[in-house]
Every structure is written in C-alpha cells, then in structure tokens.
C-alpha positions as CSV (number, residue, x, y, z in Angstrom):
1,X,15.8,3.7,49.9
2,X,16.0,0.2,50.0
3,X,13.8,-2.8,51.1
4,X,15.8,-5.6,52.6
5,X,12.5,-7.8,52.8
6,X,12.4,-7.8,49.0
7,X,16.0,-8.0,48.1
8,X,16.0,-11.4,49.4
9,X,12.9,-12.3,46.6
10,X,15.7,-13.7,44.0
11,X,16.8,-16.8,45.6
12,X,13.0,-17.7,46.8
13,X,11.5,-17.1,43.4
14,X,14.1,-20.1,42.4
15,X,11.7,-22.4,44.8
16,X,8.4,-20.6,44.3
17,X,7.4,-22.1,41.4
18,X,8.4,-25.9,42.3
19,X,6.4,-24.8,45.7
20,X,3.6,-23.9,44.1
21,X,3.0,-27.0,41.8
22,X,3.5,-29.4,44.8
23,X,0.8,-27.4,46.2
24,X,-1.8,-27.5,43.4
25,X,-0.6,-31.4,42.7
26,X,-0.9,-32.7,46.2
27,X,-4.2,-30.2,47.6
28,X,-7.9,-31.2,47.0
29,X,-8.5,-27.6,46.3
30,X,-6.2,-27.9,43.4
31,X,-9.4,-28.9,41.4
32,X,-11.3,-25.6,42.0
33,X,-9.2,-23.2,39.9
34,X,-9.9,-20.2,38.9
35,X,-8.0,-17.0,37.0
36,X,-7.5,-13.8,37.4
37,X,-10.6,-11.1,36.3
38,X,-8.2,-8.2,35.1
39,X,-8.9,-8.5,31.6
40,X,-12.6,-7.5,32.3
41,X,-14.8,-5.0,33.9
42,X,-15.4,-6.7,37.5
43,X,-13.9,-9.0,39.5
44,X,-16.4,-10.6,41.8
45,X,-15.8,-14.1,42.1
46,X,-17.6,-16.3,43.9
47,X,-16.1,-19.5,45.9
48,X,-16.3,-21.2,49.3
49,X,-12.8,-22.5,49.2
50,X,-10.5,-20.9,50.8
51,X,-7.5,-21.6,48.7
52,X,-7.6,-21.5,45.2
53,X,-5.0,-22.4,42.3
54,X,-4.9,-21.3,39.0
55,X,-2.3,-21.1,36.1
56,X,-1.4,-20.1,32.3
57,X,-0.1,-21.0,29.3
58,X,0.6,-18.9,26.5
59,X,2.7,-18.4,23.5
60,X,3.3,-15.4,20.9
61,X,4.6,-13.7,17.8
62,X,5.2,-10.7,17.0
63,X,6.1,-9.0,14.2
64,X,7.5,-5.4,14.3
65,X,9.2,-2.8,12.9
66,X,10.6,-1.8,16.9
67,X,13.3,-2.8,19.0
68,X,13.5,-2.2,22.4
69,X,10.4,0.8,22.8
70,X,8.4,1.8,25.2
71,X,7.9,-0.6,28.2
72,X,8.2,-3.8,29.8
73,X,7.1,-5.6,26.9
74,X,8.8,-7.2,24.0
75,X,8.8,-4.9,20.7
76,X,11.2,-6.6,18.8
77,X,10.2,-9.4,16.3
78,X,10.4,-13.2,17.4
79,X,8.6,-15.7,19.2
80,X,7.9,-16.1,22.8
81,X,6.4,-18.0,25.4
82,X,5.6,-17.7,29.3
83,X,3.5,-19.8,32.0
84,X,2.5,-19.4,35.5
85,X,1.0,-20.4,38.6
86,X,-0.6,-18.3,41.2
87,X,-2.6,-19.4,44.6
88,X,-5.0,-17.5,46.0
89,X,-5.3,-17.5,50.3
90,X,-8.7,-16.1,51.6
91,X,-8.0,-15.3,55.1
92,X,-11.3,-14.3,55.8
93,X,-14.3,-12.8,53.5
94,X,-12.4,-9.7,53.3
95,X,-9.1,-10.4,53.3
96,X,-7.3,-12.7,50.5
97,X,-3.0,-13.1,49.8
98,X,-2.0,-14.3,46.7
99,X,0.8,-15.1,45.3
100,X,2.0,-16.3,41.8
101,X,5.5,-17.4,40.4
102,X,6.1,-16.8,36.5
103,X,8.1,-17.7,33.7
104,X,9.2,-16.0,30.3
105,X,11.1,-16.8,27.2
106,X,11.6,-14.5,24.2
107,X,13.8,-15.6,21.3
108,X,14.5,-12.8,19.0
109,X,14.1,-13.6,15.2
110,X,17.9,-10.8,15.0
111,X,20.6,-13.7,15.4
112,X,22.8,-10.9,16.8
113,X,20.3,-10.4,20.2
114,X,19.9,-13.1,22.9
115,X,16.8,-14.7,24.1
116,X,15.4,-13.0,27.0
117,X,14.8,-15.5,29.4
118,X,12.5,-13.4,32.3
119,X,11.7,-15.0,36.0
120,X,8.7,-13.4,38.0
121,X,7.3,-13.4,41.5
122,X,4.7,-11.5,42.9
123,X,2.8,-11.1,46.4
124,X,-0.6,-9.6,46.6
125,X,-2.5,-8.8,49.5
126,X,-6.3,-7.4,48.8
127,X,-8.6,-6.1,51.6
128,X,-12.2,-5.0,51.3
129,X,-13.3,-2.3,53.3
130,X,-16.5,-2.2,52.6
131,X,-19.0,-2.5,49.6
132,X,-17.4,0.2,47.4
133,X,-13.8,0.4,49.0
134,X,-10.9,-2.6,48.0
135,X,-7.2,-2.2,49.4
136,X,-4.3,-3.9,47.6
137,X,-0.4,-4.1,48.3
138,X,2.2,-5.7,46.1
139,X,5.1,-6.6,46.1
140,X,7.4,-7.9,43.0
141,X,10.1,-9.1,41.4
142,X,11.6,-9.2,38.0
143,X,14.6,-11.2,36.6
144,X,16.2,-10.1,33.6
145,X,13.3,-7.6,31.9
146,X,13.6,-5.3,28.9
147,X,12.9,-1.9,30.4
148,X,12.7,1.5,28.5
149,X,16.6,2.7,29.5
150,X,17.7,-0.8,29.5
151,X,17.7,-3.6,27.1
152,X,18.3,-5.8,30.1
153,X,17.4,-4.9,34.1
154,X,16.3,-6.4,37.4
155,X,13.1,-5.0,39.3
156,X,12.2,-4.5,42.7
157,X,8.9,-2.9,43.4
158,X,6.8,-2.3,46.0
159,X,3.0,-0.6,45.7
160,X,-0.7,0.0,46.5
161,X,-3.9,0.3,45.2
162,X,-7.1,2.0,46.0
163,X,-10.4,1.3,44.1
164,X,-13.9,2.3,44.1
165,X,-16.9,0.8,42.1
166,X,-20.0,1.6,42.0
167,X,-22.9,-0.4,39.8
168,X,-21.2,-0.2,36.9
169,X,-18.5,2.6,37.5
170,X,-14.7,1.2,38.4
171,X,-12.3,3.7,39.4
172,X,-8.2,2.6,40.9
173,X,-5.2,4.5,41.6
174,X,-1.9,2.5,42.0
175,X,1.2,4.2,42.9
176,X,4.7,2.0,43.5
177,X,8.1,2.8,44.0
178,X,10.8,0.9,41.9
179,X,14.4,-0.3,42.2
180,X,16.1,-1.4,39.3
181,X,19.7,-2.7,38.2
182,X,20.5,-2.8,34.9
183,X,22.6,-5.5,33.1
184,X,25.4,-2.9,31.8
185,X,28.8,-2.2,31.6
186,X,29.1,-0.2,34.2
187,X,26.4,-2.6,36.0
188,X,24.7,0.9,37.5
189,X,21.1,1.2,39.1
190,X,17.7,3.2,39.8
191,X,15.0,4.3,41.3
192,X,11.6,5.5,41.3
193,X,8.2,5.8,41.4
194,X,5.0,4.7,39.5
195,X,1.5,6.6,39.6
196,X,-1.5,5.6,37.2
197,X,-5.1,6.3,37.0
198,X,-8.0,4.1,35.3
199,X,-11.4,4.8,35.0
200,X,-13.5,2.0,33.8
201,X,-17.2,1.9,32.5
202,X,-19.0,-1.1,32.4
203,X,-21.6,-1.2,29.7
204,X,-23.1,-4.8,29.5
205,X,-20.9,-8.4,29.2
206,X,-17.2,-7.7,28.3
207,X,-18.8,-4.3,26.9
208,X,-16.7,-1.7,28.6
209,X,-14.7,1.8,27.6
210,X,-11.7,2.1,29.5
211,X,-9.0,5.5,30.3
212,X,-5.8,4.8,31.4
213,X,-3.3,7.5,32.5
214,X,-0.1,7.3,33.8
215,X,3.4,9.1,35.2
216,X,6.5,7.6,36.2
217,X,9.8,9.0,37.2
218,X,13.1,6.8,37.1
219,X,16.6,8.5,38.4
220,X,20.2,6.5,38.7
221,X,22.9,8.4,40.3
222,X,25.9,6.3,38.8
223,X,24.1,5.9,34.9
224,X,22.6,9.1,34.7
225,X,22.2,8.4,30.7
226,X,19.3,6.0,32.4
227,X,17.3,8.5,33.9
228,X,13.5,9.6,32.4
229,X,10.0,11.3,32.9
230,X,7.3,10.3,31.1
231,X,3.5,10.6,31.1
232,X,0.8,8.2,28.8
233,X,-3.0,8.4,28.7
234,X,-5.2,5.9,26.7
235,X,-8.6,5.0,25.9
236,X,-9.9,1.8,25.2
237,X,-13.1,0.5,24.2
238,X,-14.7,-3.4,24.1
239,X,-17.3,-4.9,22.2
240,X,-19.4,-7.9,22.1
241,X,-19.4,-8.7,18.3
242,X,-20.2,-12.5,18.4
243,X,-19.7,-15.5,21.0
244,X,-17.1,-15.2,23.2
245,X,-15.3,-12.5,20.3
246,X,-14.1,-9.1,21.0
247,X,-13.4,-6.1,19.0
248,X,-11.1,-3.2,21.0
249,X,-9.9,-0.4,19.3
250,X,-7.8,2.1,21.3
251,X,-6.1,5.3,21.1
252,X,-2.6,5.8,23.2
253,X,-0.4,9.2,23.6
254,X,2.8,9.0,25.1
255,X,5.7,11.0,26.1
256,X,9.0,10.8,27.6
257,X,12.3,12.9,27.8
258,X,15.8,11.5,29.2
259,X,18.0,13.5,31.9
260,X,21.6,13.0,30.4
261,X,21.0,12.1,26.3
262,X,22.0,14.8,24.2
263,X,19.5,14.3,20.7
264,X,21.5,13.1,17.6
265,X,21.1,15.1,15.0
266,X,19.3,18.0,16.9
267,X,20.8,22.0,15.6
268,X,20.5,23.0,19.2
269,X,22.3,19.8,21.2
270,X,18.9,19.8,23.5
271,X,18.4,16.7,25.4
272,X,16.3,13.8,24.1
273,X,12.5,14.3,23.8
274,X,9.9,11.9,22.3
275,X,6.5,11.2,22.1
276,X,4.1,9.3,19.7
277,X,-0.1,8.7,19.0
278,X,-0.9,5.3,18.4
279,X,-4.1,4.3,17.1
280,X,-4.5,0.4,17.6
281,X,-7.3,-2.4,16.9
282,X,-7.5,-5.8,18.6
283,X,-9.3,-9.0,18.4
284,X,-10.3,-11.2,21.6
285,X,-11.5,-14.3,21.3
286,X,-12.0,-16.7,24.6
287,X,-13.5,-16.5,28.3
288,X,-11.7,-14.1,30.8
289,X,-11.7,-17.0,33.8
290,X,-9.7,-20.0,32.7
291,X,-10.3,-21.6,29.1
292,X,-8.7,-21.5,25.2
293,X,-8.1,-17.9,24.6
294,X,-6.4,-15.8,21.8
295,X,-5.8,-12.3,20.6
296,X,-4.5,-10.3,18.1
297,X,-3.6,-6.8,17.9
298,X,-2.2,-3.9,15.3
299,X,-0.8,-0.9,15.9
300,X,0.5,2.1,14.2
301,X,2.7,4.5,16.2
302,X,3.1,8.0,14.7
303,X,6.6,8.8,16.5
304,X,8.2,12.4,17.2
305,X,11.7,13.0,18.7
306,X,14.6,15.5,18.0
307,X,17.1,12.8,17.6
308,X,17.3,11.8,14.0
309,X,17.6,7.7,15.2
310,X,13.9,8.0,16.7
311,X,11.8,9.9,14.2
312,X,10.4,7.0,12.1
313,X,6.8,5.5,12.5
314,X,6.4,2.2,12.9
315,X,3.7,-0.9,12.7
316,X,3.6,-3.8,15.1
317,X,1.3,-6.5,15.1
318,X,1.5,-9.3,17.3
319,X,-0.8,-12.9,18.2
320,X,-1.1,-14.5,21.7
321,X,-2.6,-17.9,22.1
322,X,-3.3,-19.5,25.3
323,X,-4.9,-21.8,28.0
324,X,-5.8,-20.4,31.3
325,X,-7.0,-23.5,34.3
C-alpha cells in the first residue's frame, strides 16, 4: 500500500525548513513562541495567537557499549547534534495544524562508520472533540535513519491518535502504518504497522508515573532478512527533587524475533530471538516550554538472544544539552 501524497514529502522537506525561518523572521507572531508539552504530564497551553513558532537546539554524547540496537535512536558512541523549527496553525479553538522541519547530525567516534546526517518533516493535525476527547493525524518523513534491521533507511509514515484525560489521568493510543527503504545492497524495502499504549498519571508539577507499551510488525518481500515482531512495555516515574531538577528512574522489557535470521551459534539453527530488562536512571534539569535544558541518563541492559553475537549486556550513558525558544 502506498501513499502518493507522502512520497512526494522528500523534495518539500528540502524547502521546509528555509520556509519556515522566513516565516518566524518576517511574522509579528514570531515573538510569541512556544514548545512542545510532550515531555510532561498536560498539554494545555494557553494563547490568543493564532500562529505560533517555536524551535530547538540541542547537542549530545553518548557513550556506549552498543552499536546499532533497538530503535530509531543512536546507540553507538559519538557526538551529535540536531535543531528544528515547527509552527503551530490554530484554525479554530479546536482545531490546530502544525508542522515542523528538522535536522540531525551524528558523528560516530568508530572512524570506520559514517556520520549520519538525518533530515525530518512532520505534519500534525490535532482536533478536540470535546473536554476529555483530542484527535491527532500525522504524517512523516525520515531521511537517512538508523532503524532496528537497517543501519541506514528512509521512512514514510502515516498515523492517529486518540486520547482521554481526565483531572489528572492521561490515557493515548497511536497506531501508524510505516514504509521504509533501506540503504542496502540490494536497495530492498518495507512495511508495517505501529500500535502503542501510554497511560500517564499526573501526581503534582512534573511529578508523574508513566507506562508505555508497544507492538510493531515490519515485513519486506524482497529483504526478507529485514523482517521483525516485537513488543516493549515500560514504566517510568518523575520526581520533583529541587528547582526545575528531575529524577526518573525507569524499568523497560523488550523483545523481538526476525523472520529470515538463522541464530549464530544456536544447536538447533532456530531463527533469531532477543529480548533484554533494562533498568535506567535519569536526571532533568530545565523548564518543559522553551528555555536552557539538559539531561542525563544511564542504563544497563540485561540482554538474551540465541545467537552467540547478541548475548552480552551492555551500559550506555548519554548527556543532552539544549535551548528550546
């Protein structure tokens, strides 16, 4: 299944972003910016423009005994940095579109990998249909991402979200079909599909326990070796500890198993299974609007597989700094 709406995204993210900063540059609502509200436990903002602008900076490090692992996230050790813009369109009081262009670069501290230079663009449209009830589609694309089959693929997705809240009870579900192609030899592709779960329980300011659960499916007809399953669940919990500081320490279970990997090492030539527990601990310092912010994280991932490459634990601690306006 394809969407020839979206397949056209690459060439307009190349404008988006120079777009975008003409907007904020040359709009007098480019002074009223504000950011995003994911990192906490509501997001009710209030504002009587009707167009809003808001960006980020940031850079990292991480440090890590990983390569390529579980995600769309970097793993590996090295430095990195990424910035973007978004604008926010509120069409009426219950209807907003936003949409944001972004830009990644990771530079790997193993000479033998390349940098991973990443190009982003998303459209979001949000509806509230009533008190309780929010409505969101997306659509997205990614250039050049680190995926869990893939040291290198392109992205395509398209999804929507339901959520309920309730005083201080938050609950979405978010499912989204995926395309991918990956950067290999044989230059094959995928698809898809995304469902997750979070339950979030708002205990006081940035005070909030947090379960996430998740299943995704990815198949590719012409790189079978690319297909997976897997499920995660995690629990997170934030707490005040002084002025604007954070402590979060979480617990994370995941799982996975490939379609067409036979396990190295394995008496019974099965096919690929892993899974590991990862305890973690993080520190948040900053405001969640716009502001200075940084965080730093650990975590230790008690790893299981039958192939003999993928049985070793390993740490990874990584620091983000950044400034959001």
């Amino acid at each position: 299944m394809k969407f020839p709406f979206v397949l056209a995204m690459p060439q307009a993210m190349k404008w988006l972003g120079p777009a975008l900063a003409l907007a904020v540059l040359g709009s007098p609502a480019g002074a009223q910016v504000t950011g995003p509200q994911e990192d906490v436990a509501t997001e009710e903002t209030a504002s009587e423009d009707r167009v809003q602008f808001d960006g980020l900076v940031e850079i990292r490090g991480v440090e890590s005994d990983l390569d390529f692992d579980q995600g769309d996230a970097i793993d590996s050790s090295g430095v990195g940095i990424r910035a973007r813009l978004g604008v926010t369109f509120d069409l009426s009081e219950t209807t907003s579109v936003r949409a944001e262009a972004e830009g990644r670069l990771f530079e790997f501290r193993d000479d033998g990998r390349d940098s991973l230079e990443t190009a982003v663009g998303r459209l979001h449209v949000t509806h509230q249909v009533s008190e309780e009830v929010q409505l969101r589609g997306h659509v997205r694309r990614y250039e050049n991402i680190a995926v869990l089959e893939a040291f290198s693929a392109d992205q395509t997705s398209i999804g929507a979200r339901v959520q309920w809240q309730r005083g201080n009870d938050r609950v979405r579900v978010t499912a989204e079909y995926r395309e991918r192609e990956y950067d290999t030899t044989i230059g094959g592709d995928g698809d898809g599909y995304q469902v997750t779960a979070q339950y979030n329980r708002r205990l006081g300011p940035y005070h909030w326990i947090r379960l996430d659960v998740r299943q995704e499916d990815m198949q590719s007809d012409n790189e079978p070796r690319r297909s997976f399953d897997r499920q995660s669940a995690r629990v997170k919990y934030s707490v005040p500890i002084a002025k604007r500081l954070r402590f979060r320490p979480s617990l994370e279970y995941r799982q996975w198993d490939y379609d067409a990997r036979i396990a190295r090492g394995d008496p019974n030539g099965a096919l690929r299974e892993d899974s590991y527990v990862a305890p973690a601990v993080e520190l948040a310092w900053g405001r969640a609007s716009r502001g200075l912010y940084a965080n730093a994280s650990a975590e230790y991932r008690l790893k299981s597989s039958n192939d003999e490459r993928f049985d070793d634990d390993a740490i990874r601690v990584g620091v983000r700094i950044g400034y959001r306006f």
